[in-house]
C-alpha positions in Angstrom: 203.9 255.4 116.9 204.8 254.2 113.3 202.8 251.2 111.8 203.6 247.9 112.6 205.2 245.6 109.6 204.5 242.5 108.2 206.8 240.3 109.5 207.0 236.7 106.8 209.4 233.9 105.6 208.5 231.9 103.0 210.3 230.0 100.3 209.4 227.8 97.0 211.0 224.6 96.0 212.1 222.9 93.1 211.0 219.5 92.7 212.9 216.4 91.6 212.2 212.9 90.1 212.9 211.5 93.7 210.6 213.6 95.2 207.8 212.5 92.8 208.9 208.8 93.4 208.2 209.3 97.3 204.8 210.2 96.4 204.5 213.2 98.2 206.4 216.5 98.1 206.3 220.2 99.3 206.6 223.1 96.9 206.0 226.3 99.5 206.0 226.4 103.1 206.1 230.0 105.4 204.5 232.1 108.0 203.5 235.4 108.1 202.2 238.1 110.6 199.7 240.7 108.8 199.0 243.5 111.2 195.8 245.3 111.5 195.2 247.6 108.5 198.0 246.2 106.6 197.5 245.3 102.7 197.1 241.4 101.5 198.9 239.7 100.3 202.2 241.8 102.5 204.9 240.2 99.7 205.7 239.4 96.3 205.0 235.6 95.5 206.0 233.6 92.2 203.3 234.4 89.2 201.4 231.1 90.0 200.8 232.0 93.1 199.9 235.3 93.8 196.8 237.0 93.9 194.3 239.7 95.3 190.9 239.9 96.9 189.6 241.2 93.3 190.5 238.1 91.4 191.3 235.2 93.5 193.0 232.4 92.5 193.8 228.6 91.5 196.3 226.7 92.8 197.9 223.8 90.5 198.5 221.8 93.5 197.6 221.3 97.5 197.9 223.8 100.6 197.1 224.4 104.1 196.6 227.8 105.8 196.7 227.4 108.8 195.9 230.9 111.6 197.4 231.1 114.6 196.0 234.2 115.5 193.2 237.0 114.0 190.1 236.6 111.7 189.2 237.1 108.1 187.1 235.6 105.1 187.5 232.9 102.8 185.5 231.9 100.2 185.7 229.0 97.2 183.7 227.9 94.0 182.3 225.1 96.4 182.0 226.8 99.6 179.8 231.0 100.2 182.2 233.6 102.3 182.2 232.5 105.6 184.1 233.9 108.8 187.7 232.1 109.3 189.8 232.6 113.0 192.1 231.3 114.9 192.1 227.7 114.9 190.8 227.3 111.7 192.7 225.7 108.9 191.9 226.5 105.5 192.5 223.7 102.5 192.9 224.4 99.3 192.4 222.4 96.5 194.2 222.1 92.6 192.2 223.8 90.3 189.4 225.1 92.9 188.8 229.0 92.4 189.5 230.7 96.2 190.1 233.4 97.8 191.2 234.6 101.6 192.2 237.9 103.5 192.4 238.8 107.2 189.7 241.2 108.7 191.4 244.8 108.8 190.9 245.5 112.0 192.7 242.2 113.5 195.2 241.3 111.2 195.8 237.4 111.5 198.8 235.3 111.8 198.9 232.5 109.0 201.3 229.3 108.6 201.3 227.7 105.4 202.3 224.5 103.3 201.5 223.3 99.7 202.1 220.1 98.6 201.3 217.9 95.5 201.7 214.4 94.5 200.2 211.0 94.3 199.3 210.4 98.1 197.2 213.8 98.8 195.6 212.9 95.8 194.9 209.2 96.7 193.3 210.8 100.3 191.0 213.2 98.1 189.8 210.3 95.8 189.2 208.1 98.9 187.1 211.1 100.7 189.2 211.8 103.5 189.4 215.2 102.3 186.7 217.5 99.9 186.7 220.7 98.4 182.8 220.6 99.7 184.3 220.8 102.9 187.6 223.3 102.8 188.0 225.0 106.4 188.5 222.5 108.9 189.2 222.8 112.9 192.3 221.5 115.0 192.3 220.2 118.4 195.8 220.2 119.2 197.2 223.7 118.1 199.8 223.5 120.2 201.3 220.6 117.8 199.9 222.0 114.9 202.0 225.2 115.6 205.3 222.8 116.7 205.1 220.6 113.6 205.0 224.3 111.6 208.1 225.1 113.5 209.7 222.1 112.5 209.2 222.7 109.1 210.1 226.3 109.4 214.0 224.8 111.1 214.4 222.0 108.7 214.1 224.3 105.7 216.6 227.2 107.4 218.9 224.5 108.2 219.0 223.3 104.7 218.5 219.4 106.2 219.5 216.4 104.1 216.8 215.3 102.2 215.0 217.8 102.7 211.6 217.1 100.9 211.4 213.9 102.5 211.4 215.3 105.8 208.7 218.3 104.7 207.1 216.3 103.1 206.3 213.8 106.2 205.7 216.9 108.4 202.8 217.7 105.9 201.7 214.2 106.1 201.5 215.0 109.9 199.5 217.9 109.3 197.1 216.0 107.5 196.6 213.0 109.7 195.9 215.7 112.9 193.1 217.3 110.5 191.9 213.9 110.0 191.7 213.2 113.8 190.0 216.4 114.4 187.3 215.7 112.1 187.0 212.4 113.2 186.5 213.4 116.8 184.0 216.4 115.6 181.5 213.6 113.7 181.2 211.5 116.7 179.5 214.2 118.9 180.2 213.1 122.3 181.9 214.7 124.8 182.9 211.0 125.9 184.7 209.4 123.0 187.9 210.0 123.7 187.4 208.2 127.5 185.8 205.3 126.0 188.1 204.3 123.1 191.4 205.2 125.1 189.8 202.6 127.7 188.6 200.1 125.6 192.2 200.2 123.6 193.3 199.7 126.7 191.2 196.9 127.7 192.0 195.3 124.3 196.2 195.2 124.9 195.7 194.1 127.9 193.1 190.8 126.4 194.8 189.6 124.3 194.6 185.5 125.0 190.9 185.4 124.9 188.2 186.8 122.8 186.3 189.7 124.2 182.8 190.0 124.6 182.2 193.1 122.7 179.0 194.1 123.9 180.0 194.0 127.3 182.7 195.8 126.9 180.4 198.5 125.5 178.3 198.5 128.8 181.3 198.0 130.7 182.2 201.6 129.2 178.3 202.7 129.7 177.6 203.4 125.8 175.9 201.8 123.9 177.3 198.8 121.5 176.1 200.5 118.0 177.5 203.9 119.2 180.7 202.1 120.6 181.5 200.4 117.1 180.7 203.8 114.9 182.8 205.6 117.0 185.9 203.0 117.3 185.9 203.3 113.7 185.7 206.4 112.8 188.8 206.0 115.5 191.3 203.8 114.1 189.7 202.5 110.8 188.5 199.3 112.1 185.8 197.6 113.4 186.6 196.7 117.4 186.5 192.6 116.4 188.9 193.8 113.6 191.2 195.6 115.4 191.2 193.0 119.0 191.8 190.4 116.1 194.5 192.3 114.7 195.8 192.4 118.0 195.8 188.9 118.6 197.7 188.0 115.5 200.3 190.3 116.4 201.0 188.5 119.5 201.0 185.3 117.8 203.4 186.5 115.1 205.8 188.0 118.5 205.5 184.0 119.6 206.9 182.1 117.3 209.4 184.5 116.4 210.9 185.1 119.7 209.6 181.7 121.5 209.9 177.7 121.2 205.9 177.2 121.6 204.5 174.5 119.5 202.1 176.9 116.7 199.4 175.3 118.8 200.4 177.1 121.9 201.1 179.6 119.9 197.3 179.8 118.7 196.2 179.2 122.5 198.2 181.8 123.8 196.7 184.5 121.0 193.3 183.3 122.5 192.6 180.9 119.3 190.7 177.6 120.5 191.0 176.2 117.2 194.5 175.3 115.8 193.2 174.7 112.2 191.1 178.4 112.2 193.9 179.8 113.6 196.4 178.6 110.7 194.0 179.8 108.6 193.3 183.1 109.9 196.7 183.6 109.9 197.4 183.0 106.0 194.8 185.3 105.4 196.1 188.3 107.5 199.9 187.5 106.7 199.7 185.6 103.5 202.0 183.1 105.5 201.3 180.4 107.0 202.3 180.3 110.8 205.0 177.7 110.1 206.3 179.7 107.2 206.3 182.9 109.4 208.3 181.2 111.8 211.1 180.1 109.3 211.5 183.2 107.7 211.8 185.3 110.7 214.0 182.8 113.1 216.7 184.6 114.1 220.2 183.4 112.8 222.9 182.9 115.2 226.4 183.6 115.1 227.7 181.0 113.3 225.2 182.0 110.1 223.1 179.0 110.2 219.1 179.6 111.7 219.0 179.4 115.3 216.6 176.3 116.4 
């Protein structure tokens, strides 16, 4: 039987001044199946990046590698060879010295994006991401893989604005990575139960202020585990985020209802009018009468609806 080919699409972008306004654009997305046996890299790239076991290479901007299927090696300036397989997404770094190639006797099956621009390097600086740290694990390859397919369709069909819609695809990329590390620091086979719950419990408080540490034991963890692991979460503190909550309602209220702003404040499970005013400046840099005046619907006639 004759040798199976490498099957790959792949294509390079130009980039425009709109696309570096938007903060974050694509420059190279593809996939490509590499047979057992079969040399690596399987295609000619562009001169900045191509490369070979032998040398390795540095990229000028971002990329993700992410494999489907198969195993290989990868290895960085920052990071010894190590064993990469399915699941695993490699990310590369600008300027960071790598290298990567399937095992021979597997072949793997890769999916790939770079990117550049001021938001990927705004996540690196803030230590979402490290080149300490380049192969990372998913969670969800099954939207990995769909989001990959997306990008894949959008650039065959040549769709209007075209980096805008990669380049949020990426950003999608990113923010799974993020969630899967998030949930892999935690340790606990429970985390996901417990904060889905306690979101839940939260929506569904939102006119009075919860005991925290009883929700904890409610959820049979304890309070200091609860709170690390809600943030790591979503990025807030539980009395952060049920008060974030709360002000959400009240901002709903006096846009869509008649309540005085101290219903208002009652109803969002503030006691106090005055703290409430004054909590509400703070998050909203309004105050709650303000809010309501410049959101008030207007009616048909073009004057503000009462």
């Amino acid at each position: 039987m004759p040798a199976t080919k490498a099957q790959h699409f792949f294509r390079y972008f130009p980039v425009s001044d709109r696309d570096l306004k938007w903060g974050f654009h694509v420059t190279t997305a593809g996939e490509a199946r590499i047979p057992p046996n079969t040399p690596y890299p399987p295609c000619e790239h562009p001169k900045d990046y191509a490369f070979n076991w032998a040398n390795g290479r540095a990229l000028h901007d971002f990329a993700l590698v992410y494999l489907s299927g198969g195993r290989g090696w990868f290895e960085s300036e920052h990071t010894p060879r190590q064993r990469v397989e399915s699941g695993n997404v490699i990310m590369l770094f600008p300027g960071v010295w790598h290298r990567y190639r399937p095992d021979q006797k597997t072949g793997w099956t890769e999916h790939w994006v770079g990117f550049d621009g001021e938001t990927p390097l705004r996540l690196v600086k803030n230590g979402f991401f490290s080149p300490e740290k380049p192969v990372l694990k998913i969670n969800r390859e099954d939207l990995f893989l769909k989001i990959f397919a997306d990008i894949i369709d959008s650039i065959k069909g040549n769709q209007p604005a075209l980096q805008q819609v990669m380049a949020s695809a990426a950003s999608s990329l990113l923010a799974q990575l993020y969630s899967a590390e998030q949930a892999g620091t935690v340790g606990q086979t429970n985390v996901g139960t417990a904060i889905h719950e306690a979101l839940r419990l939260m929506n569904g408080q939102l006119a009075t202020e919860l005991d925290l540490k009883k929700l904890a034991g409610e959820l049979k963890v304890s309070y200091t585990w609860f709170r690390r692991s809600f943030l790591q979460h979503t990025g807030l503190s539980p009395h952060q985020y049920h008060l974030q909550l709360r002000i959400a309602r009240a901002r709903s209220l006096l846009t869509d209802s008649t309540l005085t702003i101290q219903q208002t404040a009652y109803q969002a499970g503030f006691e106090s009018e005055q703290y409430f005013c004054r909590l509400f400046k703070n998050k909203t840099g309004l105050t709650p009468g303000q809010w309501r005046e410049q959101t008030r619907p207007v009616n048909k006639s073009g004057t503000l609806s009462s």
